[in-house]
N, CA, C and O atoms as a Maestro MAE file, in Angstrom:
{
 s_m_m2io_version
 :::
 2.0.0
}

f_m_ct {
 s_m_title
 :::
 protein
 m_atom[288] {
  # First column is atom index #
  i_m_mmod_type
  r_m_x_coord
  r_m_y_coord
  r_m_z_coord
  i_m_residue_number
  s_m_chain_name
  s_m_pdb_residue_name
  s_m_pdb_atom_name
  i_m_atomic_number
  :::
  1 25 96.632 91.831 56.573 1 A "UNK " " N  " 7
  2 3 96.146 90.569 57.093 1 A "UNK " " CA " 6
  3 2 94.713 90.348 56.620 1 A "UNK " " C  " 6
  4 15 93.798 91.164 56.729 1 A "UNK " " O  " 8
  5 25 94.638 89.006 56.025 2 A "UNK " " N  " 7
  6 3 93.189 88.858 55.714 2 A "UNK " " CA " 6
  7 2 92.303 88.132 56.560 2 A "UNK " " C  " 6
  8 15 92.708 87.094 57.083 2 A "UNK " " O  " 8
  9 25 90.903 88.631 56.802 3 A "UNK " " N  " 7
  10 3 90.120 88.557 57.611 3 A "UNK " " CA " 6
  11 2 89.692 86.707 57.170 3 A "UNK " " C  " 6
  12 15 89.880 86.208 56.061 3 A "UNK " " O  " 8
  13 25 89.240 86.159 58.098 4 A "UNK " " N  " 7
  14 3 88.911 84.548 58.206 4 A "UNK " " CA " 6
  15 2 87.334 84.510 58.382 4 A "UNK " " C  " 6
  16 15 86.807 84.973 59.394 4 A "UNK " " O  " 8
  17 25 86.749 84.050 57.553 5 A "UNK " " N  " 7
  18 3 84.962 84.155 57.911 5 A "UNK " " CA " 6
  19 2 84.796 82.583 58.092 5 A "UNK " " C  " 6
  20 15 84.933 81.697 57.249 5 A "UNK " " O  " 8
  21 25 84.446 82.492 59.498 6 A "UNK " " N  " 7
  22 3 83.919 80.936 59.427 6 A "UNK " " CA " 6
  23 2 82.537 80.122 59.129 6 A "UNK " " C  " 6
  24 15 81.580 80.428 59.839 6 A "UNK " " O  " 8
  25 25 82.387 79.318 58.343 7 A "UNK " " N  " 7
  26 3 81.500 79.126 58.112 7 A "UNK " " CA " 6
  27 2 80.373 78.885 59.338 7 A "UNK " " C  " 6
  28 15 80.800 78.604 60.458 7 A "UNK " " O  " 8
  29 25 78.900 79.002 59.100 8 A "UNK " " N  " 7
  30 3 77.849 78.746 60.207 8 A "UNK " " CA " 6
  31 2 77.700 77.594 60.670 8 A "UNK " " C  " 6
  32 15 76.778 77.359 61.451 8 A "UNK " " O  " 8
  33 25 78.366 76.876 60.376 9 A "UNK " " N  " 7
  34 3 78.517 74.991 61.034 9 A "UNK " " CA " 6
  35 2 79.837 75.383 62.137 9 A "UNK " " C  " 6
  36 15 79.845 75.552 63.357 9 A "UNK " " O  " 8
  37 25 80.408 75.412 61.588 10 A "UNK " " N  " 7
  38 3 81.647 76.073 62.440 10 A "UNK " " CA " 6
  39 2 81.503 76.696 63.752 10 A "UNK " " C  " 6
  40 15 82.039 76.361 64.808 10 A "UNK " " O  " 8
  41 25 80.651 77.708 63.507 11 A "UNK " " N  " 7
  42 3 80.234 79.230 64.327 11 A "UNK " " CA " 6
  43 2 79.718 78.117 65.612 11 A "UNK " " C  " 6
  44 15 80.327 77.962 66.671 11 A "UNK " " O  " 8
  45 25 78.331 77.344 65.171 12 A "UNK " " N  " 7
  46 3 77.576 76.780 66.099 12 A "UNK " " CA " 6
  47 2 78.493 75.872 67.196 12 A "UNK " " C  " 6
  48 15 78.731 75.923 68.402 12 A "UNK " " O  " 8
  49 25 78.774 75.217 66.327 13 A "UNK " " N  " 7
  50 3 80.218 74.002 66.716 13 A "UNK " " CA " 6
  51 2 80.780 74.531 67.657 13 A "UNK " " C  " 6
  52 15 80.940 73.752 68.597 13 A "UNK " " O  " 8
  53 25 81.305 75.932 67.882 14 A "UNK " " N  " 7
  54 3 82.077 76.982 68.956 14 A "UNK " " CA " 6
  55 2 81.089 77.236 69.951 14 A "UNK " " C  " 6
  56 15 81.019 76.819 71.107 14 A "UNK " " O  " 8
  57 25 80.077 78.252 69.082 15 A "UNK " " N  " 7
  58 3 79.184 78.310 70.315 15 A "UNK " " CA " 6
  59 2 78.572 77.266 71.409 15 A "UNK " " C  " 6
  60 15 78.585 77.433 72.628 15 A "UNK " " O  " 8
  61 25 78.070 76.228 70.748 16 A "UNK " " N  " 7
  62 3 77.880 75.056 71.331 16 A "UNK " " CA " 6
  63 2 78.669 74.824 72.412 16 A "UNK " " C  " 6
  64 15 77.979 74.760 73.429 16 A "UNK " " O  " 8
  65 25 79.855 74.668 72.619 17 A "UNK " " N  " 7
  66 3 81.325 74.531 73.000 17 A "UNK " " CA " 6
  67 2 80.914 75.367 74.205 17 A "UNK " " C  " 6
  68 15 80.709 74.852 75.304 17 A "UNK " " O  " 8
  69 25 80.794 76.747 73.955 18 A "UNK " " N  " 7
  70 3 80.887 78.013 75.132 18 A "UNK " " CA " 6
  71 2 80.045 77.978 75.857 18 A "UNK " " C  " 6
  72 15 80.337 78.314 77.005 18 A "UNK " " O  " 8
  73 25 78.525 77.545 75.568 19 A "UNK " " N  " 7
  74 3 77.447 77.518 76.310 19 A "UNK " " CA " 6
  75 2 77.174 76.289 77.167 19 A "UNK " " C  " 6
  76 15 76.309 76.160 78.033 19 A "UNK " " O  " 8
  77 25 78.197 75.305 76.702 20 A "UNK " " N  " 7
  78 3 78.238 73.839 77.843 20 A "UNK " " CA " 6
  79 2 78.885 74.119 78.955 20 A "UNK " " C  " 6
  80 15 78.605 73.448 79.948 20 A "UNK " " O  " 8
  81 25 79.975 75.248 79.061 21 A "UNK " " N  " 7
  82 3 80.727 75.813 80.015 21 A "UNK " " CA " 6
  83 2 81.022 77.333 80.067 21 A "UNK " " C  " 6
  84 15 82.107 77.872 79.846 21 A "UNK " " O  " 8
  85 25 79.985 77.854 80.363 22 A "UNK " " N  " 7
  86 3 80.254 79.279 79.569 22 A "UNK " " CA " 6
  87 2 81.253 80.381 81.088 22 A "UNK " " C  " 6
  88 15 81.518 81.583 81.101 22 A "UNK " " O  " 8
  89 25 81.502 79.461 81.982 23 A "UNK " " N  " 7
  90 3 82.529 79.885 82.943 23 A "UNK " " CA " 6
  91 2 83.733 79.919 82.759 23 A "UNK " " C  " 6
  92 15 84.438 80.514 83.573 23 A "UNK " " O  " 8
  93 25 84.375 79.195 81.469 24 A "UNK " " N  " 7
  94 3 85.724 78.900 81.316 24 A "UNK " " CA " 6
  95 2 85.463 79.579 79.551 24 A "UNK " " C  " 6
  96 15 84.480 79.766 78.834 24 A "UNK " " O  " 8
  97 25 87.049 79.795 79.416 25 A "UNK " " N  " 7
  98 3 87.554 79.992 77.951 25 A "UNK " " CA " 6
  99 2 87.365 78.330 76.913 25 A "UNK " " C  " 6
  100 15 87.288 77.205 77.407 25 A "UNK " " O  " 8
  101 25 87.340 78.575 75.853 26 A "UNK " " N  " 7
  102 3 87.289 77.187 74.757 26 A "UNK " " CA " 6
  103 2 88.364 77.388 74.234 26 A "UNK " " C  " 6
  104 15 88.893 78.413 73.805 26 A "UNK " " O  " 8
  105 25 88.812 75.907 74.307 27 A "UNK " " N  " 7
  106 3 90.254 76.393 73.585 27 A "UNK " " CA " 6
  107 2 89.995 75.198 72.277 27 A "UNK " " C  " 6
  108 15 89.097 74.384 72.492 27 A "UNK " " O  " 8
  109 25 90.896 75.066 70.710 28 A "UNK " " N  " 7
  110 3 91.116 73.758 70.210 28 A "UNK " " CA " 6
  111 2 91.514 74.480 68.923 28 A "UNK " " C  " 6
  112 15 91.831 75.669 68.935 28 A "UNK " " O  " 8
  113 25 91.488 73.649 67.681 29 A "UNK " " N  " 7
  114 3 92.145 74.166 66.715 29 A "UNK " " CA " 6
  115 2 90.969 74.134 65.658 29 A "UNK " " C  " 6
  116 15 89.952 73.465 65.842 29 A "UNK " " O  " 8
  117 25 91.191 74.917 64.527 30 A "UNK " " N  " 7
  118 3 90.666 75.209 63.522 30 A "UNK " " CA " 6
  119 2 91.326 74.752 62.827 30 A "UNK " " C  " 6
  120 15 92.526 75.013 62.912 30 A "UNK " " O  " 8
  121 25 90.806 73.788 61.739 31 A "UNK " " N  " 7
  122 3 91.494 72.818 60.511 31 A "UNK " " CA " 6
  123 2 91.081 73.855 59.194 31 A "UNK " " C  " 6
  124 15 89.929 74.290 59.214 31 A "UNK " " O  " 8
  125 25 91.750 74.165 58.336 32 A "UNK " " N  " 7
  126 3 91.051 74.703 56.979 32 A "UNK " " CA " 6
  127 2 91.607 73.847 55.913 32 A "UNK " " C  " 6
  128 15 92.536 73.061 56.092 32 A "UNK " " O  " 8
  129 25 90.880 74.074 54.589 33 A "UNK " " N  " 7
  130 3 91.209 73.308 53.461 33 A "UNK " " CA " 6
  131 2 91.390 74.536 52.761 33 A "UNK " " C  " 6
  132 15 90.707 75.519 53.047 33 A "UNK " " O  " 8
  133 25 92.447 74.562 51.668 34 A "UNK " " N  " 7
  134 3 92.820 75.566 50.922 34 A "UNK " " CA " 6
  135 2 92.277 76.763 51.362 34 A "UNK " " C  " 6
  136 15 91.394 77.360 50.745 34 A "UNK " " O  " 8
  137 25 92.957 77.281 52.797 35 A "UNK " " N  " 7
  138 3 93.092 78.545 53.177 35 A "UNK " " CA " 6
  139 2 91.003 79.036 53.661 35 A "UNK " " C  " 6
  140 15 90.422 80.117 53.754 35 A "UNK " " O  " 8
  141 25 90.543 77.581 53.837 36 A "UNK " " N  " 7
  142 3 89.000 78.011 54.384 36 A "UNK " " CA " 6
  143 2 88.833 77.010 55.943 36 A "UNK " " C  " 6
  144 15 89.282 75.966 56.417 36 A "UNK " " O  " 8
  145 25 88.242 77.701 56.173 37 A "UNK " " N  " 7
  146 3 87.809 76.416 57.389 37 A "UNK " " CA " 6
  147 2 87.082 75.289 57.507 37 A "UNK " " C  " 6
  148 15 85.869 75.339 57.303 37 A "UNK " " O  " 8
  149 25 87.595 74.312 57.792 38 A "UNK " " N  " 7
  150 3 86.338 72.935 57.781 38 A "UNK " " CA " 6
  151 2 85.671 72.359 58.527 38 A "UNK " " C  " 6
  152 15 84.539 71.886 58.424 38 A "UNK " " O  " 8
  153 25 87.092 72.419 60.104 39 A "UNK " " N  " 7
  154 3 86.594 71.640 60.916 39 A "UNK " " CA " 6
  155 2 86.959 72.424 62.577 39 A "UNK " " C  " 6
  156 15 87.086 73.627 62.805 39 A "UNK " " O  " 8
  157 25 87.036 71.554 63.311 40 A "UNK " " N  " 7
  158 3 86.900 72.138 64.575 40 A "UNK " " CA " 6
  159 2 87.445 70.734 65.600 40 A "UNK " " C  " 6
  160 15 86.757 69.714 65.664 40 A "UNK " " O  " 8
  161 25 88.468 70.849 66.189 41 A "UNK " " N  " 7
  162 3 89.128 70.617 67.263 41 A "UNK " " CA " 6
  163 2 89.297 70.373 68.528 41 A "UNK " " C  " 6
  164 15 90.339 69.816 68.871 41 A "UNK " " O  " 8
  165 25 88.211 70.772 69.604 42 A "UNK " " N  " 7
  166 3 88.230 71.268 70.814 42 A "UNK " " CA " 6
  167 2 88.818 70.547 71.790 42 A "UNK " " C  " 6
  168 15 88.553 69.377 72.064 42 A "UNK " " O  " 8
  169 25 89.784 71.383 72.425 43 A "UNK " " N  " 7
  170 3 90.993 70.434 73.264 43 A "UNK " " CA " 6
  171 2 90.798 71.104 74.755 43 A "UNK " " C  " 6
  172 15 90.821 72.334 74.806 43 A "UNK " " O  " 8
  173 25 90.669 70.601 75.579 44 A "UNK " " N  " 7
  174 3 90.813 71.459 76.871 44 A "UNK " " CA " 6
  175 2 91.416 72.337 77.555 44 A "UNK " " C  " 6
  176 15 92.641 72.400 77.456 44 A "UNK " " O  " 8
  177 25 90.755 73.180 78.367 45 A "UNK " " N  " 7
  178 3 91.058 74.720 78.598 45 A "UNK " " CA " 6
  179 2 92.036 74.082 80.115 45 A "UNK " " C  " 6
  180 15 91.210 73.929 81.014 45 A "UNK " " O  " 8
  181 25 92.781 73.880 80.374 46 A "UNK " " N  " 7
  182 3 93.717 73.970 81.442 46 A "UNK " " CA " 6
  183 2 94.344 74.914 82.270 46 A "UNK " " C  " 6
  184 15 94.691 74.471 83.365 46 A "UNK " " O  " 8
  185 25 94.536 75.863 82.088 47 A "UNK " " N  " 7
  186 3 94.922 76.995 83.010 47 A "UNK " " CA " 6
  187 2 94.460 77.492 84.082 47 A "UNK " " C  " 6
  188 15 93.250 77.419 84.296 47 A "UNK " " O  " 8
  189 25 95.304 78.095 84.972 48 A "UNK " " N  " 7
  190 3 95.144 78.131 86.111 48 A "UNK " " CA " 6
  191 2 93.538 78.840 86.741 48 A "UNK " " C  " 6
  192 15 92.740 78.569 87.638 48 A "UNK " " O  " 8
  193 25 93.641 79.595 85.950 49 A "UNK " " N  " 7
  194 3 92.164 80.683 85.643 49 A "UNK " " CA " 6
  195 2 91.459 80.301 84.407 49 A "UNK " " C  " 6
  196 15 91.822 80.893 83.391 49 A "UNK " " O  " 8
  197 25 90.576 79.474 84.303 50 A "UNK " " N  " 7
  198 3 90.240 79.767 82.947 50 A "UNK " " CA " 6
  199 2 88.800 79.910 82.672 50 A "UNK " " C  " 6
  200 15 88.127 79.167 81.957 50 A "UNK " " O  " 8
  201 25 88.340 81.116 83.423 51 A "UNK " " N  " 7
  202 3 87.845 81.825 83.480 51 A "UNK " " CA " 6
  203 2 88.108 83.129 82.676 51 A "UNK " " C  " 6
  204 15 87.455 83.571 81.731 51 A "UNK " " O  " 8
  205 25 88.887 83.490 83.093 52 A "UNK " " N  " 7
  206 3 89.681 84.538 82.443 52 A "UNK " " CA " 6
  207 2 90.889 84.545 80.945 52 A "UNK " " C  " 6
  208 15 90.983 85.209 79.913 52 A "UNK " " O  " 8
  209 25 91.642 83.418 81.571 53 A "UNK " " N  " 7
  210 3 92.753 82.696 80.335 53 A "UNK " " CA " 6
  211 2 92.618 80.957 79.816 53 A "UNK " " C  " 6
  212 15 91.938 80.056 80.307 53 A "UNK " " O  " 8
  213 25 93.428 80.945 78.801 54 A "UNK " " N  " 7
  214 3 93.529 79.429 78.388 54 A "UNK " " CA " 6
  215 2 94.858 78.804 78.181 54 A "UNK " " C  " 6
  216 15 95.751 79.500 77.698 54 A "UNK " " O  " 8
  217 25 95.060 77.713 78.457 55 A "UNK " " N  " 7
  218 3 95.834 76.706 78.338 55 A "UNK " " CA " 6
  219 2 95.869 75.745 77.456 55 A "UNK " " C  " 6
  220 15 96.729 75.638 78.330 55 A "UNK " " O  " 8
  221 25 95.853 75.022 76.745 56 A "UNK " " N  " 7
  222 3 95.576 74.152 76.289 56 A "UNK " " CA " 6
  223 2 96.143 73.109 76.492 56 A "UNK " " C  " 6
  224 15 97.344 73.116 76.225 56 A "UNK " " O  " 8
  225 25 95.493 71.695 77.079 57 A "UNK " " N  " 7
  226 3 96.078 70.627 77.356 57 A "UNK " " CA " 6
  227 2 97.129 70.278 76.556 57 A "UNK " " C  " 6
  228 15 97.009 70.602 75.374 57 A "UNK " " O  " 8
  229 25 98.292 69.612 76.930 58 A "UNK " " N  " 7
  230 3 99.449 69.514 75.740 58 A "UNK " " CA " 6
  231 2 98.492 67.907 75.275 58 A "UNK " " C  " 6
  232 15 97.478 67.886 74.577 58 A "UNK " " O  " 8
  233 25 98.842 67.291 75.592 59 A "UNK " " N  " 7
  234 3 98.002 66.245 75.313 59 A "UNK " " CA " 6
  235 2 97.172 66.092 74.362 59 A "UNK " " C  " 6
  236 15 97.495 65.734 73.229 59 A "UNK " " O  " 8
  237 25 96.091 66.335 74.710 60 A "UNK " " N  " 7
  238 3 94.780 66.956 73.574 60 A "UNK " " CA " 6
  239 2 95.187 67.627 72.714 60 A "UNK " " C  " 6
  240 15 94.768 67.510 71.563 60 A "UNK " " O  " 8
  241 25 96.085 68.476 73.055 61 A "UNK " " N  " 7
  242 3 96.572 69.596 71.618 61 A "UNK " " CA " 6
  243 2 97.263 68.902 70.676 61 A "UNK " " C  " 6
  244 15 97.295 69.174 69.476 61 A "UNK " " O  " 8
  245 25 98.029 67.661 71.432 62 A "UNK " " N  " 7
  246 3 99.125 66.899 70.198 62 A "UNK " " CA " 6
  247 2 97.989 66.108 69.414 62 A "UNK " " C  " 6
  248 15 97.739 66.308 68.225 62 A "UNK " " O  " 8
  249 25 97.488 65.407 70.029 63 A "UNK " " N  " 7
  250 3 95.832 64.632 69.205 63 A "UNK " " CA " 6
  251 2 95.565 65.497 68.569 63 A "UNK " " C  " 6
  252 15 95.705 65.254 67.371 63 A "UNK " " O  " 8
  253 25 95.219 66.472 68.799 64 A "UNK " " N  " 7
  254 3 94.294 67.126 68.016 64 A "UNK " " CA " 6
  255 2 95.585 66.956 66.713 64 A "UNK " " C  " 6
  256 15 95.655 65.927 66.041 64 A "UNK " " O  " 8
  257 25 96.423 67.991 66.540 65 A "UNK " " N  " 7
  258 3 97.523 68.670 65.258 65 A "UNK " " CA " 6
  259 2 97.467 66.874 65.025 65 A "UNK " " C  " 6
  260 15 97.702 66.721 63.826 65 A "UNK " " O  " 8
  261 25 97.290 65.722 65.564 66 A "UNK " " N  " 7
  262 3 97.593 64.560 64.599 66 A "UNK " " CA " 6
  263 2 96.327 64.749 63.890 66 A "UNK " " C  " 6
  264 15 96.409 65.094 62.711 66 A "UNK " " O  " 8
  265 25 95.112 64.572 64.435 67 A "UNK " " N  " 7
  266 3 93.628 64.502 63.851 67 A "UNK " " CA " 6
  267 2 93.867 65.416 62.442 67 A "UNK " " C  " 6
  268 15 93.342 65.166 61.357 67 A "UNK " " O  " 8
  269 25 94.775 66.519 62.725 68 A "UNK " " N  " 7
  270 3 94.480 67.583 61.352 68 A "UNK " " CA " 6
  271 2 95.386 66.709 60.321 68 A "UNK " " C  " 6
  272 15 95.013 66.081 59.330 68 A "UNK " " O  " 8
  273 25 96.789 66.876 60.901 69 A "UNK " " N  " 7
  274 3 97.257 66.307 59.372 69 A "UNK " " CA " 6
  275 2 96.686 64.904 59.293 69 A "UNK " " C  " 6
  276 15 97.037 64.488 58.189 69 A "UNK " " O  " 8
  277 25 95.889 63.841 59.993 70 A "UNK " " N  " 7
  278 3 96.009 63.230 59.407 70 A "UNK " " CA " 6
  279 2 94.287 63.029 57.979 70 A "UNK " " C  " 6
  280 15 94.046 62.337 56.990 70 A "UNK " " O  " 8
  281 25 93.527 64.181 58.823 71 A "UNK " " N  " 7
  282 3 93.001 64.720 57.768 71 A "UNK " " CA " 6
  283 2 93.346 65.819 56.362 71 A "UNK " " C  " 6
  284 15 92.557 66.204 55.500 71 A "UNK " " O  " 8
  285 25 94.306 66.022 56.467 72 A "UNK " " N  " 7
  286 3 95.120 66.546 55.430 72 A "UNK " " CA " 6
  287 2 94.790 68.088 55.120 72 A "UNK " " C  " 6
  288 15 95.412 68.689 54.245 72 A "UNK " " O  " 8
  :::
 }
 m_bond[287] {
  # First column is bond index #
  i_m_from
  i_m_to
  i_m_order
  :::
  1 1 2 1
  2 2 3 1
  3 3 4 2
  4 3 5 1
  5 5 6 1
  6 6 7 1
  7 7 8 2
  8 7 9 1
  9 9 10 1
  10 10 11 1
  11 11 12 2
  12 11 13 1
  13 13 14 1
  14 14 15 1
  15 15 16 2
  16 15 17 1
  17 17 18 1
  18 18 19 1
  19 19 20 2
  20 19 21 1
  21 21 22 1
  22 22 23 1
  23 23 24 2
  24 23 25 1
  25 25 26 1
  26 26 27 1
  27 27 28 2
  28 27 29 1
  29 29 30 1
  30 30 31 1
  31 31 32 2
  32 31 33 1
  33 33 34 1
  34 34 35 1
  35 35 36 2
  36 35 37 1
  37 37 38 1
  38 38 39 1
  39 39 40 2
  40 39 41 1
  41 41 42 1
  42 42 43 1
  43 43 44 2
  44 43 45 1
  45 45 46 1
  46 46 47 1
  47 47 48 2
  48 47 49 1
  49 49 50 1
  50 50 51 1
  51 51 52 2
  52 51 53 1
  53 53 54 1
  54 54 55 1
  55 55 56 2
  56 55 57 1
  57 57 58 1
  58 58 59 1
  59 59 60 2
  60 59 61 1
  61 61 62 1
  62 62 63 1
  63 63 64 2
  64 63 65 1
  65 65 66 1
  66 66 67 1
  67 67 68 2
  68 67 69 1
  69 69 70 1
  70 70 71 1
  71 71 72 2
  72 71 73 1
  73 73 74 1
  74 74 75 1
  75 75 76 2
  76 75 77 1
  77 77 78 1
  78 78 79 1
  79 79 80 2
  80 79 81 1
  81 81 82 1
  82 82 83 1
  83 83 84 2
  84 83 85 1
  85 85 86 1
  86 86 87 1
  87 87 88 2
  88 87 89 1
  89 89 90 1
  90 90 91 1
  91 91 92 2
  92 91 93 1
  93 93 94 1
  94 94 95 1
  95 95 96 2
  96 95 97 1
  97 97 98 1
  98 98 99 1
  99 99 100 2
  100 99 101 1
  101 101 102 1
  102 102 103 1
  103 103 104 2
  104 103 105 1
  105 105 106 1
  106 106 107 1
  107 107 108 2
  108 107 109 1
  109 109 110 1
  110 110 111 1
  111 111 112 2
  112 111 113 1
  113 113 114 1
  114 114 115 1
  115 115 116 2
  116 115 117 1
  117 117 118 1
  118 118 119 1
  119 119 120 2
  120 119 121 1
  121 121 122 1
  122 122 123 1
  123 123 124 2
  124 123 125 1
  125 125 126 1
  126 126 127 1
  127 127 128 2
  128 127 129 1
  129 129 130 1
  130 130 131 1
  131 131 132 2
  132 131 133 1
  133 133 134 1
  134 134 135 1
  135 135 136 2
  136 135 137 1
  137 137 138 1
  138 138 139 1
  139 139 140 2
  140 139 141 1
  141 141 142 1
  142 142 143 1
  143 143 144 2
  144 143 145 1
  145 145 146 1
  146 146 147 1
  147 147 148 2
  148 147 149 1
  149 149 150 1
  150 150 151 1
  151 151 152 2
  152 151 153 1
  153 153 154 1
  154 154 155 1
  155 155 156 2
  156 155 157 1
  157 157 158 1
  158 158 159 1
  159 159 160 2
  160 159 161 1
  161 161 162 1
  162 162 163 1
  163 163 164 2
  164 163 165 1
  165 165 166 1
  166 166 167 1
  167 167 168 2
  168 167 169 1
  169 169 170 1
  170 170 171 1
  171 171 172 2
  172 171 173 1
  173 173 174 1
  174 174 175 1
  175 175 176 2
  176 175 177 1
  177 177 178 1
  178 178 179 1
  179 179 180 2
  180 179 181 1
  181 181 182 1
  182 182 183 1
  183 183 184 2
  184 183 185 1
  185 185 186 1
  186 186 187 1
  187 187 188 2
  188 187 189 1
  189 189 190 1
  190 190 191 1
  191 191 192 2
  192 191 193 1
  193 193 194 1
  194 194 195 1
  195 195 196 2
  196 195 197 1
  197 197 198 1
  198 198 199 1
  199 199 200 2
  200 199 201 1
  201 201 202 1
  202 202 203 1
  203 203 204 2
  204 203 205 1
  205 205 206 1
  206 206 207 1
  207 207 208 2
  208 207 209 1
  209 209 210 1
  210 210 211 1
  211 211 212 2
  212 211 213 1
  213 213 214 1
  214 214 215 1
  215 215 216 2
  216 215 217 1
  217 217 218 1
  218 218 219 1
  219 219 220 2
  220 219 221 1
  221 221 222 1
  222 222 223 1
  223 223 224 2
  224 223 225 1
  225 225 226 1
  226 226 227 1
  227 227 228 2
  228 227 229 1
  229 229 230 1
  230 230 231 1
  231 231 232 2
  232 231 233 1
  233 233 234 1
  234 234 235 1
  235 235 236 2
  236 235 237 1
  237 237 238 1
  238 238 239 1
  239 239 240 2
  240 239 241 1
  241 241 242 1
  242 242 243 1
  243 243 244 2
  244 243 245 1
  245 245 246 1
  246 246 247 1
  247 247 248 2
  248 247 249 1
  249 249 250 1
  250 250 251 1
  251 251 252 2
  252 251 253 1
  253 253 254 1
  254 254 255 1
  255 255 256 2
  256 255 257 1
  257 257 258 1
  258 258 259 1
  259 259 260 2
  260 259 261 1
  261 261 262 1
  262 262 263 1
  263 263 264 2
  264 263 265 1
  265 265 266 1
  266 266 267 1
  267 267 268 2
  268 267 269 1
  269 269 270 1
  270 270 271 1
  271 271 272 2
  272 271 273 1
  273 273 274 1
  274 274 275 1
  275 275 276 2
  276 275 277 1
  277 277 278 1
  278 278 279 1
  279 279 280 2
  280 279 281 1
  281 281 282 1
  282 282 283 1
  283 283 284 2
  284 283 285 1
  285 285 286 1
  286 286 287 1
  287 287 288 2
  :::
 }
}
């Protein structure tokens, strides 16, 4: 399995994410272009605990997988 290095726009983009709520898990998707990463997703953490676990809104999650392909 090959290891995924995300770029430092990326990294922040996440962190950013964790430190607005750093009580709950981040959940969303990672878009890549020819097998790299580009973009970033973030869909809401729903679960019962999510503190501990994540859910991801179905909702938000279907937006999101449209947002990717329809960025290609």
């Amino acid at each position: 399995m090959d290891n995924i290095q995300l770029p430092r726009p990326l990294v922040n983009t996440l962190l950013h994410q964790a430190q607005i709520s750093p009580e709950r898990e981040i959940c969303g998707l990672i878009g890549a272009l020819n097998g790299t990463p580009v973009s970033v997703y973030p869909v809401a953490n729903v679960a019962d605990h999510p503190d501990m676990l994540f859910r991801m809104a179905p909702q938000e999650q279907i937006a999101a997988m449209r947002r990717l392909r329809e960025a290609g």
